[in-house]
N, C-alpha and C positions, 0 to 999 in steps of 0.2 A: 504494500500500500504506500502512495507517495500522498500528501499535504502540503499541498502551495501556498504561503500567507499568499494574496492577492491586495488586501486591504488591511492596513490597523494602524496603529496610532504611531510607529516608529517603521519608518525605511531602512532596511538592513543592506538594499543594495543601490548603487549607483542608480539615478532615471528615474526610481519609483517616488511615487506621492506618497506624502504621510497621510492620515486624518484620523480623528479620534472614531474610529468607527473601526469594520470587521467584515471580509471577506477570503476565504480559501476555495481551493479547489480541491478536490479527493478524489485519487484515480486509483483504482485495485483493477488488477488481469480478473479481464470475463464480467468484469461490471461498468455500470452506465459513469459517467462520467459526472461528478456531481460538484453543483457549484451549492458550499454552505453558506448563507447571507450574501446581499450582495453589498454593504457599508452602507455610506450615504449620498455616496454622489455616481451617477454611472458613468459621468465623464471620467472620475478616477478610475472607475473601475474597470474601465475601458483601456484609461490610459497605462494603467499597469499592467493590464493584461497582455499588452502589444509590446512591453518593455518586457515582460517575461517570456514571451515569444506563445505564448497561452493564443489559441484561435475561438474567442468565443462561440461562434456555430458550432462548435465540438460537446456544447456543453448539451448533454443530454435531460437532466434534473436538476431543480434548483429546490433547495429545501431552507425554511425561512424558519429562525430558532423560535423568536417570537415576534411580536407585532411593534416593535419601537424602530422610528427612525435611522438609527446608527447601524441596524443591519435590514433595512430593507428599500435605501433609499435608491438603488440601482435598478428595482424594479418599473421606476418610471421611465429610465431608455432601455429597460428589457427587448423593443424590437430592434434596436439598434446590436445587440450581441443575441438574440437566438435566433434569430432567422423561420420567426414566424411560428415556433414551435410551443407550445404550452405546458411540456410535463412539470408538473409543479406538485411538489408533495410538501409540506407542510408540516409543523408538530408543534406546543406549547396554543395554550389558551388562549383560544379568540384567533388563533392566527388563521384560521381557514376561511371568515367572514374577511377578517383584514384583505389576503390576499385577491380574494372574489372581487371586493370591491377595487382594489390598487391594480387589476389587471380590466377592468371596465374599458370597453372602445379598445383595447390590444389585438391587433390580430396576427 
C-alpha cells in the first residue's frame, strides 16, 4: 500500500502548497485508486497533484472523513480532476446528505 500527502498544512517537498487542510491518495495492487479528503481548495489540490506527477482522472473513489471544510473543499472543482465520474463513498455523520448536496448541478 502506498499514501501520498497530497494536501496538509506543511510542504515537505519543493513546488507543493501548504494549507491548513488534508488530502492523500491511497493506492494498494488490485484496488481502486482512492483519493481521502480533498482539503480546501481544488486549485491546490490540483496544483499538487500535477507537482506530484498524481493524474487526477486516475482517481477512481473519493471518500470524504466528514462534513467540514478543511477536507472537503476540493469537491467544488471535482469536474475539473474526475472526469465526469461520480464514485463517491463517504463515512462519519451527516456526511452523505453533505456530499449529495456539495455535488448538486456536477456532472
Amino acid at each position: 500500500m502506498k499514501v501520498t500527502i497530497i494536501y496538509d498544512n506543511e510542504a515537505k517537498l519543493p513546488g507543493l502548497k501548504a494549507d491548513w487542510r488534508f488530502s492523500c491518495l491511497i493506492e494498494s495492487r488490485d484496488a481502486p485508486k482512492t483519493l481521502f479528503d480533498t482539503g480546501a481548495s481544488g486549485a491546490i489540490l490540483l496544483h499538487n497533484m500535477r507537482e506530484l506527477g498524481l493524474d487526477p482522472s486516475a482517481i477512481d473513489i473519493v471518500v470524504i472523513s466528514h462534513p467540514h471544510a478543511d477536507h472537503t473543499g476540493g469537491l467544488r472543482d471535482k469536474n475539473s480532476w474526475s472526469d465526469g465520474r461520480r464514485n463517491l463513498s463517504t463515512t462519519g455523520r451527516g456526511t452523505t446528505r453533505f456530499t449529495r448536496k456539495a455535488l448538486r448541478g456536477v456532472s
